[in-house]
C-alpha positions as CSV (number, residue, x, y, z in Angstrom):
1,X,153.5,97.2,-229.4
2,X,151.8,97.4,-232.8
3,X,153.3,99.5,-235.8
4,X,149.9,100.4,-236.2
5,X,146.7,100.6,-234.7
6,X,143.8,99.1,-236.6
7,X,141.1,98.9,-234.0
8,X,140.2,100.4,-230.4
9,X,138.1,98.7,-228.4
10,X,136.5,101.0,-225.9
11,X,134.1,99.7,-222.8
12,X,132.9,101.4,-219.7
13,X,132.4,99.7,-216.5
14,X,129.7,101.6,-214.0
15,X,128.1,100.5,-210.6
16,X,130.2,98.6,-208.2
17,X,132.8,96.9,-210.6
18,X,132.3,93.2,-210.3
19,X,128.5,93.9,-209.7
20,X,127.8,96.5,-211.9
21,X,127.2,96.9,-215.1
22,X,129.7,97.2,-218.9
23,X,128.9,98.5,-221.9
24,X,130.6,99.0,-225.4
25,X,130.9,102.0,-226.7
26,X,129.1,101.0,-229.7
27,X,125.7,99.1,-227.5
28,X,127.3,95.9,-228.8
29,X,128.1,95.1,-225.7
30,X,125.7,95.9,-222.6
31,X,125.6,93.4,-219.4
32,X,125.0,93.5,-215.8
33,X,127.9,91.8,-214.2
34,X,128.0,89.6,-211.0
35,X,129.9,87.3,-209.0
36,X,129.6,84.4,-209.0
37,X,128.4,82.0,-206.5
38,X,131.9,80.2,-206.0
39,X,132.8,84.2,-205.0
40,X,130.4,84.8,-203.0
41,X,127.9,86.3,-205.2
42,X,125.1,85.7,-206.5
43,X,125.4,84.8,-210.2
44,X,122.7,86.8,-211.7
45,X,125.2,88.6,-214.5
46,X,127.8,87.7,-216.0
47,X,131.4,88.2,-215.0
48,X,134.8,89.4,-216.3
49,X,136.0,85.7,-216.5
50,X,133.4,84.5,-218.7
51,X,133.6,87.8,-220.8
52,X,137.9,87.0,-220.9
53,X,137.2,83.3,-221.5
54,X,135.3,84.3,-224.5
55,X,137.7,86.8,-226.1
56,X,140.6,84.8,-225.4
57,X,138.7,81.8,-226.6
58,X,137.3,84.0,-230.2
59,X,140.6,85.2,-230.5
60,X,143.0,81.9,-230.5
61,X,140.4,80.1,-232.6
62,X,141.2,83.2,-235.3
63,X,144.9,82.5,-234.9
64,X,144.4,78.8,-235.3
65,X,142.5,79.4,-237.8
66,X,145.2,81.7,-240.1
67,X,148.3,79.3,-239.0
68,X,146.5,76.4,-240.6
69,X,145.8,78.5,-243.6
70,X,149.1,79.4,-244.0
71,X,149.4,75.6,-244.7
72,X,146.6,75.6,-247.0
73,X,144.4,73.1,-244.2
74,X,141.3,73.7,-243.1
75,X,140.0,73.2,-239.5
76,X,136.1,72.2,-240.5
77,X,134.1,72.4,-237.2
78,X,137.0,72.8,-235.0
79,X,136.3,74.6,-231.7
80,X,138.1,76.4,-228.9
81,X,137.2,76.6,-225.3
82,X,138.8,78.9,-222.8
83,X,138.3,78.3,-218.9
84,X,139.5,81.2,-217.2
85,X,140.0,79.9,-213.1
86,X,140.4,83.2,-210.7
87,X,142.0,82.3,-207.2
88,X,144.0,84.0,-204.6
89,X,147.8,84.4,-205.4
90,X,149.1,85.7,-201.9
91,X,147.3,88.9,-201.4
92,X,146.3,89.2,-204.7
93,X,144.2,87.1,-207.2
94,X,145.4,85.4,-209.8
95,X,144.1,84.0,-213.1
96,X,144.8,80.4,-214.7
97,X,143.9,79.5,-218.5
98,X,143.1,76.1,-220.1
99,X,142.8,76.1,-223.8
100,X,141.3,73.6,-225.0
101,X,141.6,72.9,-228.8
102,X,139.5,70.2,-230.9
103,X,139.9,69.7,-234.9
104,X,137.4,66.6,-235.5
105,X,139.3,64.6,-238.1
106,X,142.8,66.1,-238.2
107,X,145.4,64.4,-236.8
108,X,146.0,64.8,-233.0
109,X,150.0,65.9,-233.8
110,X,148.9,68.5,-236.6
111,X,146.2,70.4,-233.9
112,X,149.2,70.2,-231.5
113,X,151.7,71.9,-234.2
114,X,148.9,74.3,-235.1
115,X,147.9,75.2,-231.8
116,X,151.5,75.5,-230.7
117,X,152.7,78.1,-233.6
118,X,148.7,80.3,-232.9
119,X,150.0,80.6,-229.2
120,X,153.3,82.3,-230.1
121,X,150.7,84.2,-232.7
122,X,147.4,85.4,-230.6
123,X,147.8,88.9,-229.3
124,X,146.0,87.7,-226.2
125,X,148.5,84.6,-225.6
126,X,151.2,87.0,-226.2
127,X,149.9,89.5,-223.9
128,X,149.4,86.9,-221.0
129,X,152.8,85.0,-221.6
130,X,154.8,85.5,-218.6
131,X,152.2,87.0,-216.1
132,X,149.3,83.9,-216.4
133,X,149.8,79.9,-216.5
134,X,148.0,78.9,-220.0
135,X,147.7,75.4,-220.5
136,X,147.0,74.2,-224.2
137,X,145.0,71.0,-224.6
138,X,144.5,69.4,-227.7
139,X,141.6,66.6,-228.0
């Protein structure tokens, strides 16, 4: 838990869940949703995997980002991608993570000690550790 709260986040979800609608409380935010076709649906919004797979994504590439500065390095044009896989976990579903991490021009062994030390810093890897598989790959 944080000491402190800095920031609240606050979305509403209305319509039928996976094919209805979200929206930020400040209209930042404001999407019909979908499933997918691999679900069944018919893809014409987006879906909470692509929305997760972007903050997770947004937010490791911050906390690669700060490690690396703590060595005084930069990253350049590094990216990060995050595939979010959703799949049934016995009567449940389940979600799987790949992070995929690529620093054009760094050495392949720094990105892997960088990326290593974000995941034991990103709120979101430290709020999935334990109940998600997250795979880090470095390119």
């Amino acid at each position: 838990m944080p000491d402190t709260v800095l920031y609240t986040a606050e979305a509403v979800s209305t319509g039928d869940g996976r094919n209805g609608h979200v929206t930020s409380s400040d209209h930042r935010i404001d999407l019909d949703l979908a499933f997918p076709p691999e679900l069944g649906g018919t893809g014409a919004g987006a879906n909470p995997e692509e929305l997760f797979a972007a903050a997770y994504a947004a937010c490791f590439h911050s906390a690669l980002r700060l490690v690396a500065g703590r060595e005084h390095t930069s990253l350049g044009d590094s990216t990060v991608t995050a595939q979010v896989g959703i799949g049934p976990e016995g009567d449940a579903f389940g979600l799987i993570v790949t992070l995929v991490v690529h620093v054009p021009g760094l050495e392949r062994d720094k990105v892997r000690d960088f990326a290593d030390t974000a995941h034991q810093v990103c709120p979101y890897s430290r709020a999935t550790r334990g109940n998600i598989s997250v795979e880090l790959r470095v390119l």
